[in-house]
N, C-alpha and C positions, 0 to 999 in steps of 0.2 A: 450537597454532594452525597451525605450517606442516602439518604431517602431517594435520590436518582439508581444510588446502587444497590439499595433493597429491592425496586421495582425494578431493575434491568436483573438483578435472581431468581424474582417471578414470574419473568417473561421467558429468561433463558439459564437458568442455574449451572451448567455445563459453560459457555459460553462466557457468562458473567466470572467462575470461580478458572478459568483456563487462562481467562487475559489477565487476571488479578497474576495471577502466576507470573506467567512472564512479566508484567509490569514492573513487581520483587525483583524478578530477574533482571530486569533494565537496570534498576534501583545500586542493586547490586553492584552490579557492571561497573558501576559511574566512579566504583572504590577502585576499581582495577587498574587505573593511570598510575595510581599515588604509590602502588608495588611493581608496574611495571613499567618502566621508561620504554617499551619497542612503540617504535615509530613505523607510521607505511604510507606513502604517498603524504607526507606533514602532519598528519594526524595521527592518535595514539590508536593501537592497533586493535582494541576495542571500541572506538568508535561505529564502525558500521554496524556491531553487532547490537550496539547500547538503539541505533537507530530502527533498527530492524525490531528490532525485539517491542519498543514503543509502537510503534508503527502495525504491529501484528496486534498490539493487546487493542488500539482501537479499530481498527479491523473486525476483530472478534465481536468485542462488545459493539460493536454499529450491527450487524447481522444479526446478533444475539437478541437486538431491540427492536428492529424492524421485521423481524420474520414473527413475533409475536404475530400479528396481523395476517399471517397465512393460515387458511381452517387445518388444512391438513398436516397434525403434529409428526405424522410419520413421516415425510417430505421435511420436515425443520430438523429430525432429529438426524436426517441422512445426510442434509449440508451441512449441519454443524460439526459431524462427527466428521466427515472428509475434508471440511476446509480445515481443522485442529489437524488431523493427522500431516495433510499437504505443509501447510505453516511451520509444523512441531517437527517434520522431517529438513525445511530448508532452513530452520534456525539451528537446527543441531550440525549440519554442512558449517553454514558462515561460523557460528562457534568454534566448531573444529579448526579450521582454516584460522582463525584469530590467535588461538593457543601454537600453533605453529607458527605465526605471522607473517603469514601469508594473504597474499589477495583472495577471496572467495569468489570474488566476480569476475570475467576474463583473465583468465589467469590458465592458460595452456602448458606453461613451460614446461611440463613434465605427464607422464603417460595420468599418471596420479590426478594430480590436478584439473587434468582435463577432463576425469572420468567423473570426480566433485561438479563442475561448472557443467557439464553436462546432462547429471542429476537434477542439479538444480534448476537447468532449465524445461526438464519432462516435468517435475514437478510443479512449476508454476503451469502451464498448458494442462496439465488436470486440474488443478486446481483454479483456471479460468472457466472450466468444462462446470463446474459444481457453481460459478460465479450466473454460467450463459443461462442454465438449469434455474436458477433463482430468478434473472430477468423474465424468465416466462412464465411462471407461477407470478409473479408480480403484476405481469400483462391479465393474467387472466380473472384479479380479485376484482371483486362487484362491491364491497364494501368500506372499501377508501375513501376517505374523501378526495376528491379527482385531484386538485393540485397538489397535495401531499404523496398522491401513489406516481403522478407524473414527476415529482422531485426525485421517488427515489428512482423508477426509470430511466429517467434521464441522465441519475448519477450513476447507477450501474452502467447503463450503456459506455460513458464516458469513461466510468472505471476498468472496465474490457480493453480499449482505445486505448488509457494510458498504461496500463499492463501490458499490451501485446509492442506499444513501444519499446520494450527491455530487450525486445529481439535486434531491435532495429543496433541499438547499445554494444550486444553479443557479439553480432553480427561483423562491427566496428571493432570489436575488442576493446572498447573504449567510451568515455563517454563526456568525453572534452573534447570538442571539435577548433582545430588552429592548432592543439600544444597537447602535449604528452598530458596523461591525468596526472593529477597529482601538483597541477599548479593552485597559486595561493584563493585561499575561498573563503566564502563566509563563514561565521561564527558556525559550530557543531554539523550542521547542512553542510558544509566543505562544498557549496556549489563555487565553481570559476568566476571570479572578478572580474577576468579581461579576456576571457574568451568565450568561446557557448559552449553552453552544458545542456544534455539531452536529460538531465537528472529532474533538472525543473519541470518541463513537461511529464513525466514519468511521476513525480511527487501530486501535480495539480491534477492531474486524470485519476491517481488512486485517491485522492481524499474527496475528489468530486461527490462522491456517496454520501459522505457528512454533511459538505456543504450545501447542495442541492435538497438532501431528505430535511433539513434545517429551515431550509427559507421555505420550503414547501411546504411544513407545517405551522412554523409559525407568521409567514406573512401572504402565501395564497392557498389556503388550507383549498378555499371554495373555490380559487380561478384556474380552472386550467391554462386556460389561454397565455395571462401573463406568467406560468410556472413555465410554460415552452418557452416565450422570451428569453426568460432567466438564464434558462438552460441553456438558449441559442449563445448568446452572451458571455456567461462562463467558458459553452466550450472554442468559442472564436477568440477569447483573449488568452486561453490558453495555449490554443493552439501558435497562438502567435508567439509563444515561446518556444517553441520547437522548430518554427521558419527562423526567429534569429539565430538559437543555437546552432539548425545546420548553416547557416551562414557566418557561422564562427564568429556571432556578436556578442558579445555580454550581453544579459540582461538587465545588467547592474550600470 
């Protein structure tokens, strides 16, 4: 692990030393139940921010290591610095909203609140604009090996998909399909037991970039062919969590 994370500060020192941060900051967090008993939707009202905050640090560090691979440094150092700021301004939202304990995701009830959830969601939309921006610099590199450059493709592509899901969420005001949020859910994930959750699909589309840059490196570095299966595959049983959830099924 140290030796993965010397060579990911070589590749991206900004990137690598950014998500280290937050990750502290997750770490952090995890103290904050034991002084504060507020509760929100069953869980402790630190919860989504402990999730979020994880959630961003590998974010970071996954771009941080795969843009190594792009020639042009002034290009990595423009997406690194806007996806940090985009990231760094919607965790400081969900934080805030924590420390009030309040909801930071749909969460309208007041002029305030709405003008937060509304932030947060211009912010993500540029910060998919810096995501679409790397997809095409990705299209364009000659020096990949084919099935590793089409893993991360195919997970960015995917990773778009499940990001722009969050509108679909917004949109709802919600993201439990059958029952109010805030019904009983899995361990830390609080995804819904007995009804659908739009969260799952939204979780499998943003980590698709991991999973996909993963197996494209290490088991079809050289095939393209079988990296598109993969890819077809991942995002078909993904997606079939999002036809249960909108049909108000568990996944579970």
């Amino acid at each position: 692990m140290k030796n993965w994370y010397l060579e990911l500060v070589r590749r991206n020192q900004f990137l690598a030393y950014s998500g280290l941060v937050f990750l502290i900051m997750a770490l952090t967090m995890c103290l904050a139940p034991l002084f504060d008993s507020r509760e929100l939707f069953g869980v402790s009202v630190w919860n989504k921010p402990i999730k979020f905050y994880i959630s961003t640090t590998v974010l970071l560090w996954t771009i941080g290591w795969i843009m190594h691979d792009l020639p042009n440094k002034k290009q990595v150092r423009f997406i690194s610095k806007g996806v940090f700021i985009c990231l760094t301004l919607e965790l400081v939202l969900i934080t805030y909203q924590a420390i009030q304990g309040k909801a930071s995701h749909f969460n309208v009830t007041n002029p305030l609140d709405g003008v937060i959830f509304g932030m947060m969601g211009m912010i993500i939309f540029i910060n998919s604009l810096f995501f679409i921006y790397l997809l095409i610099l990705f299209l364009r590199v000659k020096t990949l090996p084919r099935g590793y450059q089409v893993g991360i493709i195919s997970g960015l592509f995917i990773f778009l998909l499940g990001g722009y899901e969050g509108y679909l969420m917004a949109a709802r005001l919600s993201h439990t399909v059958g029952a109010a949020d805030g019904q009983k859910g899995v361990f830390f994930l609080s995804w819904a037991k007995s009804y659908g959750d739009l969260r799952i699909y939204h979780f499998l589309g943003l980590h698709a970039l991991q999973v996909l840059s993963l197996i494209g490196w290490y088991f079809f570095k050289d095939q393209p062919k079988a990296m598109w299966v993969t890819a077809l595959i991942y995002f078909i049983l993904s997606s079939g969590t999002l036809w249960l959830a909108l049909q108000g099924k568990s996944f579970f």
